[in-house]
N, CA and C atoms as a LAMMPS dump frame, in Angstrom:
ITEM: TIMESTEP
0
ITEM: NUMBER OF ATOMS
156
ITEM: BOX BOUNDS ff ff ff
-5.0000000000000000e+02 5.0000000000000000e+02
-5.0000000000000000e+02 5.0000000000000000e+02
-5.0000000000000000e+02 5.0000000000000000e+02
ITEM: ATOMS id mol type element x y z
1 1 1 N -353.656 221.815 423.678
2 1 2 C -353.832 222.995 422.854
3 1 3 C -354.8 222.68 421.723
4 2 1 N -355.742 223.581 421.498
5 2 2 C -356.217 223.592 420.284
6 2 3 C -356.556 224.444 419.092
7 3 1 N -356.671 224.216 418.225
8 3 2 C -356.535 225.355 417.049
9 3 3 C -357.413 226.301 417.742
10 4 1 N -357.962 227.453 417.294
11 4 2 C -358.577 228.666 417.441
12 4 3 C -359.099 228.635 415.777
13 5 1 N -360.56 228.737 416.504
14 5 2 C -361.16 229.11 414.79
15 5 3 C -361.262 230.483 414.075
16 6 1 N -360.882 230.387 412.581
17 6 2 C -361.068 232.013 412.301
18 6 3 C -360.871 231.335 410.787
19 7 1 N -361.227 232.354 409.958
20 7 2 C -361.022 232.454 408.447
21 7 3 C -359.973 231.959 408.04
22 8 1 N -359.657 231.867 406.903
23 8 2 C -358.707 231.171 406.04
24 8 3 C -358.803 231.929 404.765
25 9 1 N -357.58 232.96 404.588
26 9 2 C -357.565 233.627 403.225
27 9 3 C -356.964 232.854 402.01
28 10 1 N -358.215 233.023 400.526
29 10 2 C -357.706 231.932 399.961
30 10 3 C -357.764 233.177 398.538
31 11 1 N -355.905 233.597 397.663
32 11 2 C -356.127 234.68 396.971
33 11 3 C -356.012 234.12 395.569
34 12 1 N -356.257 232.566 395.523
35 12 2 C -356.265 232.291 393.96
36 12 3 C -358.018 232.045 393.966
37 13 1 N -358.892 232.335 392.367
38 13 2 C -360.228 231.768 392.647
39 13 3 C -360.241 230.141 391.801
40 14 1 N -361.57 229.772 392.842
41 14 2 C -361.346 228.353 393.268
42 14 3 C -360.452 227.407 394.094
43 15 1 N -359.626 228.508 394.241
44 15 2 C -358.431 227.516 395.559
45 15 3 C -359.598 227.416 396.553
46 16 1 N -359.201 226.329 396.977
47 16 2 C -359.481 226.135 398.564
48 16 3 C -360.896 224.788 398.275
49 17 1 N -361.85 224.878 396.989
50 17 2 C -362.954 223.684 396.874
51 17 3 C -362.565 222.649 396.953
52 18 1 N -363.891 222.027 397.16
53 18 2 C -363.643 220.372 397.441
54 18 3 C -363.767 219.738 396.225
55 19 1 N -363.126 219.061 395.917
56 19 2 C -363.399 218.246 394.469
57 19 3 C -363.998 216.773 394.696
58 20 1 N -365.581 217.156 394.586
59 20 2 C -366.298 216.039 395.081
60 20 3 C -365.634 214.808 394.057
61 21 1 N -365.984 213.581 394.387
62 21 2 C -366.089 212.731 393.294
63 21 3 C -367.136 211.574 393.968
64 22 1 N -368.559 211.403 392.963
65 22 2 C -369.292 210.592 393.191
66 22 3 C -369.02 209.34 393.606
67 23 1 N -368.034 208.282 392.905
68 23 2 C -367.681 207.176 392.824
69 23 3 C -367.011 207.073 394.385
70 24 1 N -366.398 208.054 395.165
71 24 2 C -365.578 207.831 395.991
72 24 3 C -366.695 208.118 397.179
73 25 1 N -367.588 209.04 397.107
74 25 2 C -368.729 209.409 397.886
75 25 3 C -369.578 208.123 398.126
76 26 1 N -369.945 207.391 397.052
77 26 2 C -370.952 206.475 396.796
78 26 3 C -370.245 205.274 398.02
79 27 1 N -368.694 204.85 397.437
80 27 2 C -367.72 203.666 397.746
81 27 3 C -367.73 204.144 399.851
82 28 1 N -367.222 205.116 400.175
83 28 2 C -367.565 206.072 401.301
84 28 3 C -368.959 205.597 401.961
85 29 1 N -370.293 205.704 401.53
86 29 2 C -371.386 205.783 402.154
87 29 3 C -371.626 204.614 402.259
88 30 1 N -371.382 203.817 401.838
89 30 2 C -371.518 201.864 402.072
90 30 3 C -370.286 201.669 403.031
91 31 1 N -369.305 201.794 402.928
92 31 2 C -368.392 201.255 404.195
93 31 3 C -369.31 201.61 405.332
94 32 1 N -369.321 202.871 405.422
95 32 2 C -369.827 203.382 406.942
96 32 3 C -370.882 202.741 407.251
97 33 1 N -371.859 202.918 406.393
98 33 2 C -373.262 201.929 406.517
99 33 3 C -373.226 200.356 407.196
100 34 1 N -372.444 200.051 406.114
101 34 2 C -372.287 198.729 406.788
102 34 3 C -371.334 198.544 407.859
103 35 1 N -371.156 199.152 408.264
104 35 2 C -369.803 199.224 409.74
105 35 3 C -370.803 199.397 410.818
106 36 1 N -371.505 200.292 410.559
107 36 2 C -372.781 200.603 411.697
108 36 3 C -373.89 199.808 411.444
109 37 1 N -374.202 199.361 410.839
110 37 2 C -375.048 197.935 410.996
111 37 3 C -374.673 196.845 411.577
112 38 1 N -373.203 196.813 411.234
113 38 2 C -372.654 195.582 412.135
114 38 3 C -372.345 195.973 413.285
115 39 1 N -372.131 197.27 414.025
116 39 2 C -371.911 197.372 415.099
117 39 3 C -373.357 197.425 416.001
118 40 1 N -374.659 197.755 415.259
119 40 2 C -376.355 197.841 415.497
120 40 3 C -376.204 196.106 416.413
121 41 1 N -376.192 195.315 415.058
122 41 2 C -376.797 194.183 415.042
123 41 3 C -375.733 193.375 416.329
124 42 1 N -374.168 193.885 416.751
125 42 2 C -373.493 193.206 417.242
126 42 3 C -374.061 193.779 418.981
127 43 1 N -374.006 195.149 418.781
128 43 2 C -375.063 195.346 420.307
129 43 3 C -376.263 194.641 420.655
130 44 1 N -377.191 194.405 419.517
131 44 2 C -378.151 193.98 420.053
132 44 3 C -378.15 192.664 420.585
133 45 1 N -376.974 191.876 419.631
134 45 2 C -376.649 189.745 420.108
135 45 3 C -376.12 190.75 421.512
136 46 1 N -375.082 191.674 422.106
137 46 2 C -374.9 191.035 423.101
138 46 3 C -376.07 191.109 424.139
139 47 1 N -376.683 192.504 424.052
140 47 2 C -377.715 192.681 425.285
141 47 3 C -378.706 191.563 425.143
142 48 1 N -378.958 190.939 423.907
143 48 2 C -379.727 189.64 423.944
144 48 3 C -379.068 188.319 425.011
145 49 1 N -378.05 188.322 424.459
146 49 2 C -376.939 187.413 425.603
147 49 3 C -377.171 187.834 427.326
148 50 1 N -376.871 188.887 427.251
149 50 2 C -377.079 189.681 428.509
150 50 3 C -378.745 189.196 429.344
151 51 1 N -379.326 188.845 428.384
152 51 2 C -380.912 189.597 429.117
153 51 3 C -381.084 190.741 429.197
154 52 1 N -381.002 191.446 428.354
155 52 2 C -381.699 193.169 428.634
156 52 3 C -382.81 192.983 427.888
């Protein structure tokens, strides 16, 4: 089963925003970064291993 998309009534104002926070955005965009670099650099040792 899966949800069904449709609106979302929201009757206070400002309910419902995202409350960005830089510090957590910033801390966020380096994990991932470096998770996918290491997963870049770990494909490429193996197909090097490999011979591709």
């Amino acid at each position: 089963a899966y949800p069904a998309p449709s609106s979302i009534g929201l009757y206070k104002p400002g309910q419902g925003y995202v409350k960005f926070d830089q510090k957590k955005a910033d801390e966020y965009f380096a994990k991932v970064t470096q998770k996918i670099a290491r997963l870049i650099l770990d494909t490429r040792r193996r197909w090097d291993e490999a011979g591709l």
